[in-house]
C-alpha positions in Angstrom: 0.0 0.0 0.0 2.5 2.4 0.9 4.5 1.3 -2.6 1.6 2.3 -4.5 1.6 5.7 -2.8 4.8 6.6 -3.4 4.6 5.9 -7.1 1.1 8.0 -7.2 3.0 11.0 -5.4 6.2 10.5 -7.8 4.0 10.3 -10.9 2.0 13.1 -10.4 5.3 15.2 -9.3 7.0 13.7 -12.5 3.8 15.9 -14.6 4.3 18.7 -12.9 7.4 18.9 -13.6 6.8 18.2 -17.8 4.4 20.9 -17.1 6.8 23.3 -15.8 9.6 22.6 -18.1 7.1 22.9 -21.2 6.1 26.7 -19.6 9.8 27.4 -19.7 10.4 26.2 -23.0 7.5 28.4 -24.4 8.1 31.7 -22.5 11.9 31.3 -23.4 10.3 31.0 -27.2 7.9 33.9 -26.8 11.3 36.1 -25.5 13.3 35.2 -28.3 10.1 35.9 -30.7 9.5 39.8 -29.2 13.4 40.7 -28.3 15.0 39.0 -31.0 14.7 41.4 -33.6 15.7 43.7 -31.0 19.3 42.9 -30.7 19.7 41.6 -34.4 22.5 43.7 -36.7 20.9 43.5 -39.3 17.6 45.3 -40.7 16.1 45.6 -44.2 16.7 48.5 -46.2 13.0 49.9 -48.3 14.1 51.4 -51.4 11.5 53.1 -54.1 9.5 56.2 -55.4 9.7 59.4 -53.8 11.2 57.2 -50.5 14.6 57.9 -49.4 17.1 55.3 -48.7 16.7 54.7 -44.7 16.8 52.0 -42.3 13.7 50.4 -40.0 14.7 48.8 -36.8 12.1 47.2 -34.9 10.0 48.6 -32.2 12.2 47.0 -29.3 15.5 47.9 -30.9 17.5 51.3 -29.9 16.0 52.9 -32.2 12.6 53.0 -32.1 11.5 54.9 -35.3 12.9 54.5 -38.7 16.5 56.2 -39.7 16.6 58.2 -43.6 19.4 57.7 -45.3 21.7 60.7 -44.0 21.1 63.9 -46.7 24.6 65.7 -46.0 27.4 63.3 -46.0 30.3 65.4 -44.3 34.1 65.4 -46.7 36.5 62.6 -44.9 39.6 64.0 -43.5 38.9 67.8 -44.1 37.3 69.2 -41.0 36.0 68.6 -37.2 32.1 67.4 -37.4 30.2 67.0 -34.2 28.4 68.9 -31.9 29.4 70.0 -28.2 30.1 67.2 -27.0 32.0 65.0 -29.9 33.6 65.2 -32.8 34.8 63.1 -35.5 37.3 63.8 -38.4 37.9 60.9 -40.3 36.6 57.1 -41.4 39.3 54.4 -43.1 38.8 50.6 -43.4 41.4 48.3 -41.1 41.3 44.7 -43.2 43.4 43.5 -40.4 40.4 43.9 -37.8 37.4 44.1 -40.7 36.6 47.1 -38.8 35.9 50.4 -39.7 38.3 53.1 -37.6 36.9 56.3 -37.1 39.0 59.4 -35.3 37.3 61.6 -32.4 37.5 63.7 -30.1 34.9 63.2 -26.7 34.2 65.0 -23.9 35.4 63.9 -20.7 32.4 61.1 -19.6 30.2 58.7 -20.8 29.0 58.2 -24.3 26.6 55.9 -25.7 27.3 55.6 -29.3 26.9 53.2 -32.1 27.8 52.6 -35.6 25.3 52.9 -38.6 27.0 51.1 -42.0 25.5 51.5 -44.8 26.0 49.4 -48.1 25.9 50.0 -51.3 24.0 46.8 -52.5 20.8 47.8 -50.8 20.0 45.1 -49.1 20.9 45.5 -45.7 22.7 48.3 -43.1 24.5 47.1 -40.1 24.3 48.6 -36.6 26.9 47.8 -33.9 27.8 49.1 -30.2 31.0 51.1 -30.8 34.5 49.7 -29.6 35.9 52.6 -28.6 40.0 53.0 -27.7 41.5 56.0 -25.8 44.4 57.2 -27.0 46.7 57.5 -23.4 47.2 61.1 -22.2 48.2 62.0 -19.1 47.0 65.7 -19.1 43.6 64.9 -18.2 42.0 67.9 -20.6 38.3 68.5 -21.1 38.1 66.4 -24.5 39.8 63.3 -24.8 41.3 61.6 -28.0 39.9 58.1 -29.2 39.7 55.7 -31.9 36.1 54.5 -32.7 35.8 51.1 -34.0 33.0 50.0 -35.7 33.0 45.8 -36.4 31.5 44.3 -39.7 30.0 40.6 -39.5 29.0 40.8 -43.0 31.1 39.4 -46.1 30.5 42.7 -48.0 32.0 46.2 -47.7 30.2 49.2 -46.1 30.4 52.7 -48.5 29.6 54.7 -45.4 29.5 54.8 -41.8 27.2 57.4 -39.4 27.9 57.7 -35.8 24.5 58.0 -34.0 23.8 58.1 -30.2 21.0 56.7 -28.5 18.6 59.6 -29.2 19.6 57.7 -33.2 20.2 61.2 -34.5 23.2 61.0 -36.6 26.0 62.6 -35.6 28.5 62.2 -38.4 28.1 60.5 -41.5 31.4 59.6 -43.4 32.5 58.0 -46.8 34.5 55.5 -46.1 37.9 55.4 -47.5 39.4 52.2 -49.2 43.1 52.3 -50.1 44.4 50.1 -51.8 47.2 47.9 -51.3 50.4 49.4 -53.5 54.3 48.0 -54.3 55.0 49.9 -50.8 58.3 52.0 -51.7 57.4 55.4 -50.0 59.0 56.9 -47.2 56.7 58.9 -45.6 57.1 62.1 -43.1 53.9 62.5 -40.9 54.9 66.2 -39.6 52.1 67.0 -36.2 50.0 69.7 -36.0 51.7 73.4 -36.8 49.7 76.6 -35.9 53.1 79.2 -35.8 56.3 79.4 -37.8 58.3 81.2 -40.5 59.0 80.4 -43.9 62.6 79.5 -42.7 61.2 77.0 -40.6 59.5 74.9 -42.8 62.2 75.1 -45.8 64.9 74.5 -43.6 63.1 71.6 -42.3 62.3 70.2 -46.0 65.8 70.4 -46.6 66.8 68.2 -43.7 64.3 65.6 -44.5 64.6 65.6 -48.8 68.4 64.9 -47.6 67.7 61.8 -45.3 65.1 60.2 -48.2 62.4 61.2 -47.8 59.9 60.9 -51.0 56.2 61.9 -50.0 55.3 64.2 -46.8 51.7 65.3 -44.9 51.5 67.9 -43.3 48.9 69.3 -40.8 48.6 72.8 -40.5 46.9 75.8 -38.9 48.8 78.1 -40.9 46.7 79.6 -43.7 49.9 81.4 -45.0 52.4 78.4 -44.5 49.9 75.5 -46.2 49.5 78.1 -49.4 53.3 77.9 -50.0 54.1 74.0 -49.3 51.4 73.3 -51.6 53.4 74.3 -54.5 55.5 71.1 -53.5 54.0 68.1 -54.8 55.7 65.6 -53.0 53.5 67.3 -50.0 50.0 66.5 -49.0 48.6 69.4 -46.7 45.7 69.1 -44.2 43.8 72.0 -43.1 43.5 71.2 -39.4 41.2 73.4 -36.9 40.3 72.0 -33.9 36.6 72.6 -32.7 37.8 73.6 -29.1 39.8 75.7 -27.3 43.6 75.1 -26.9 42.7 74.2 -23.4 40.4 71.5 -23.7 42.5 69.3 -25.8 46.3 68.6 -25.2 48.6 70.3 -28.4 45.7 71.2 -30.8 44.9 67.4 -31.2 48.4 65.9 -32.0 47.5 62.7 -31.4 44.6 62.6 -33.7 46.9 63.7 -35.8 49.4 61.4 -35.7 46.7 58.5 -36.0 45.3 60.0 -39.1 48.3 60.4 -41.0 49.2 56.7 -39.8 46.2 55.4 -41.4 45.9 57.7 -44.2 48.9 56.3 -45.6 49.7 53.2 -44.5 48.9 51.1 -47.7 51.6 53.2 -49.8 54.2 53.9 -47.1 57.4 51.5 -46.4 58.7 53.9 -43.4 57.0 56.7 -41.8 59.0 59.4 -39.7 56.9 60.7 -37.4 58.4 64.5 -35.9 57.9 67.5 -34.9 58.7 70.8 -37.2 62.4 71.2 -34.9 63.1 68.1 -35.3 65.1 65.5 -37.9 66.1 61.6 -37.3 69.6 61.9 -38.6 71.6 58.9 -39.5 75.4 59.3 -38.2 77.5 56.3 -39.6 78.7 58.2 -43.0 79.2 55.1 -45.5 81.2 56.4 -48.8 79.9 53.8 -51.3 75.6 54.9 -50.3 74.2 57.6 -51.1 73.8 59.5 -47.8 69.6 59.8 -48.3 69.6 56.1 -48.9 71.6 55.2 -45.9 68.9 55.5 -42.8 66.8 52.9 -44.7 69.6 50.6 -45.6 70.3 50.8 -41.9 66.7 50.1 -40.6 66.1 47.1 -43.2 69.5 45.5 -42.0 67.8 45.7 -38.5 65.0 44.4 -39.5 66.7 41.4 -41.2 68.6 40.7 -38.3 65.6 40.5 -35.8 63.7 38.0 -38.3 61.5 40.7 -39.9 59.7 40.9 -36.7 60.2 44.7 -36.4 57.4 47.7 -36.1 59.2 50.5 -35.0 62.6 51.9 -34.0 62.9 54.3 -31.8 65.6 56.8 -31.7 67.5 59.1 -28.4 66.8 62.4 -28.7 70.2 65.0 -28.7 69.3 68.6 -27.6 70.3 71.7 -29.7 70.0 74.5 -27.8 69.3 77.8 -29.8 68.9 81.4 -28.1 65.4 83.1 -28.8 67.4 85.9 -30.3 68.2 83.5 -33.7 66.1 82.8 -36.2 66.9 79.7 -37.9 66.6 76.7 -36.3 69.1 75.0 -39.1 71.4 72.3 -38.3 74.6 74.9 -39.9 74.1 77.4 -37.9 73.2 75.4 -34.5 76.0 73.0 -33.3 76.2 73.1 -30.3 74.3 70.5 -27.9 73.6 69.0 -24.3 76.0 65.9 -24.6 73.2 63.5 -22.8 71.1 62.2 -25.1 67.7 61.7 -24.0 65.3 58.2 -24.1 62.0 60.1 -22.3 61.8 62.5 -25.9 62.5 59.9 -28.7 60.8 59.6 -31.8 60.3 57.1 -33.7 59.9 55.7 -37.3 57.6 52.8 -38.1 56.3 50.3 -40.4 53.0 51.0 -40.3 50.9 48.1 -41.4 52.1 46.3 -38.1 51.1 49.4 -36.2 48.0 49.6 -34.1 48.2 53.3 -33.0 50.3 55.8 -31.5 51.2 58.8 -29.4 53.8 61.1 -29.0 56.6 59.0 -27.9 55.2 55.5 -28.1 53.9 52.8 -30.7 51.3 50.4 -30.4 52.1 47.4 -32.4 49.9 44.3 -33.3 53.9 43.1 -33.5 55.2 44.0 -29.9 58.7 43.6 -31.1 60.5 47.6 -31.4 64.3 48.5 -31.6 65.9 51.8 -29.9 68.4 52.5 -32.3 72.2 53.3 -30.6 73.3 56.8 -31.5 76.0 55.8 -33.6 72.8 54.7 -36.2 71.2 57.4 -36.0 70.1 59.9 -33.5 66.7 62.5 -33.4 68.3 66.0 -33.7 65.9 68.3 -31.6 66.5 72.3 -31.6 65.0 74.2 -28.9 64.7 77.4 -28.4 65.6 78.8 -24.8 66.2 81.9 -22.9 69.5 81.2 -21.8 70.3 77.8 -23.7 73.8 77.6 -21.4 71.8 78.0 -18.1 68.5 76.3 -18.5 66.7 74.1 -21.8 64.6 71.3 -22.0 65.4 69.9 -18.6 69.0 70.2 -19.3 71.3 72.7 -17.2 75.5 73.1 -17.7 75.8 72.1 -14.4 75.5 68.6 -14.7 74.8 68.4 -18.5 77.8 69.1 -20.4 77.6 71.0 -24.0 79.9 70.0 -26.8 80.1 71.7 -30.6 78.5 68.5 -32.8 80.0 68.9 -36.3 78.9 66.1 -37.8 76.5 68.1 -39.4 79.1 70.3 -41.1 80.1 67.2 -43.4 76.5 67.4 -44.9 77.2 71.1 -46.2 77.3 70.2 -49.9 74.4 68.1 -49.9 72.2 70.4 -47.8 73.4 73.9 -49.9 72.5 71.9 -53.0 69.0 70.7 -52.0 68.2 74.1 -50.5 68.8 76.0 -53.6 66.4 74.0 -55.4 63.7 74.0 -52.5 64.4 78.3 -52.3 63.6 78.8 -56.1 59.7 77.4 -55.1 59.4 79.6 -52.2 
């Protein structure tokens, strides 16, 4: 009698459990049913008569009402677009990551943005949660630098990308660019932000770098005066740049967006890229009579790389101080010799390959390759001229009374060649 009970009681509870499980199944169904459009990437596109191109997400989804196709889409790489709060400048394609890169600047606190790609086979447009990498500064200013990602699941290409925040306004909407993959034999000079100068500045520093090799330059520049005159160089690309903000609220008028943007702007046609400032030149220092002195850096940096297995992303070079009075005005390597004799490894520069480059700042690069070299002096060394009050007394850190100064005249060798490239870079300014 009591067997017979127990089997009752674990019969019925046997049902009830069925019953339950069954409830489960169908209210897990039902969820998937009413949210799952909700978090799906993809959305059909309606094209026809007298409709514009624009996107329909459904009711549960972020954005609640349907998206037209943006009317104004803003030039790539020419100016700041944003509002208050951000700003983007530019939108390239990164195969390596099948991502989309996008350069901004953010206010200081939280952003909820996502990425709108649109494609050119209208079928479908592709929304994603932005991945969204600070670029390290330790100035803490009110807007900070970042790279916006914005991932593609899809086996096509997008033609365009919008940023849009939850309110699903766009913010930006860019073209994307596509560059192809050359024969990569350029050496490349990314030169960072310049908002002051003189005319002796900028050809002495043209002269420096046309004598170590270099073959195409961009330039970014504030200068309205200074970017009419390069641009009757055509080995130089310049870049109107005009931050939206005061100087501030973002650390050196936006260097390292900068500096990111010329890295990605170029890197399918670039071997090397030299990445300084206007007073400054990587200098190679171990003359060799049988090669050509502007071929001779390179030759140097490729045997490096063949002696580390090819493994290479950057080299970094020591910094040598040139200190100049404020009373002379020329900052050329023939008229300043003298310098600190301490070379410094806190203010290097660097020179990469850029394809195995993730990002960068001032003094540091970001490799998908962790693998860098820092160059001994007797390669070559980053030549830096600064100008000081009292260049004996005080520069840069550097003081005579622990920091020798010497007379470098190594520079003095390169007379011929630099006289010779200067009078044909005078005759176009």
């Amino acid at each position: 009698m009591m067997i017979k009970t127990l089997d009752k009681l674990f019969t019925k509870l046997f049902r009830a459990f069925l019953k339950f499980y069954k409830i489960i199944l169908i209210c897990v169904g039902l969820t998937w049913l009413v949210f799952g459009i909700a978090v799906t990437h993809y959305s059909k596109v309606r094209f026809g008569k007298g409709y514009a191109n624009h996107l329909s997400i459904a009711k549960y989804s972020i954005c609640p009402n349907t998206i037209p196709y943006p009317s104004v889409i803003s030039p790539n790489g020419k100016k700041w677009i944003g509002n208050d709060r951000t700003y983007f400048f530019s939108a390239y394609y990164d195969y390596r990551e099948n991502v989309t890169i996008v350069f901004g600047m953010l206010e200081v606190g939280t952003h909820d943005l996502y990425c709108l790609s649109w494609y050119s086979n209208n079928a479908t447009v592709e929304v994603e949660k932005v991945s969204l990498l600070v670029i390290p500064d330790s100035h803490r200013p009110r807007y900070f630098e970042a790279i916006v990602k914005c991932p593609h699941t899809g086996k096509s290409l997008p033609t365009a990308v919008s940023i849009i925040n939850n309110s699903c306004k766009p913010i930006v909407t860019f073209n994307i660019n596509y560059y192809k993959v050359e024969n990569k034999t350029e050496i490349h000079w990314c030169l960072s932000p310049i908002h002051a100068g003189r005319s002796i500045q900028f050809l002495e520093a043209l002269v420096l770098h046309k004598l170590i090799g270099i073959t195409k330059a961009t330039i970014y520049s504030e200068n309205q005066e200074v970017s009419q005159q390069l641009k009757k160089f055509d080995w130089i690309t310049i870049i109107e740049w005009e931050v939206p903000m005061k100087d501030n609220e973002v650390q050196y008028h936006g260097q390292r967006s900068a500096l990111n943007d010329c890295l990605y702007r170029n890197m399918f046609s670039a071997r090397f890229i030299d990445f300084t400032d206007l007073d400054e030149i990587i200098l190679p220092r171990r003359l060799n009579q049988t090669i050509n002195y502007s071929n001779l850096l390179w030759k140097e940096l490729n045997a490096l790389q063949l002696s580390n297995r090819n493994r290479v992303a950057g080299f970094y070079f020591k910094s040598i101080l040139f200190a100049t009075a404020r009373r002379i005005k020329s900052f050329a390597s023939l008229t300043v010799t003298t310098k600190y004799d301490r070379s410094s490894d806190s203010r290097r520069k660097y020179i990469i390959l850029p394809e195995r480059v993730s990002h960068l700042t001032v003094h540091w690069v970001f490799a998908y390759s962790k693998f860098w070299v820092l160059c001994v002096d007797e390669i070559a060394t980053l030549h830096h001229y600064r100008k000081c009050p009292n260049p004996r007394v005080n520069c840069c850190g550097r003081d005579n009374r622990r920091d020798s100064m010497s007379p470098d005249k190594f520079v003095l060798k390169l007379e011929d060649n630099i006289k010779q490239i200067n009078r044909t870079l005078s005759a176009n300014l």
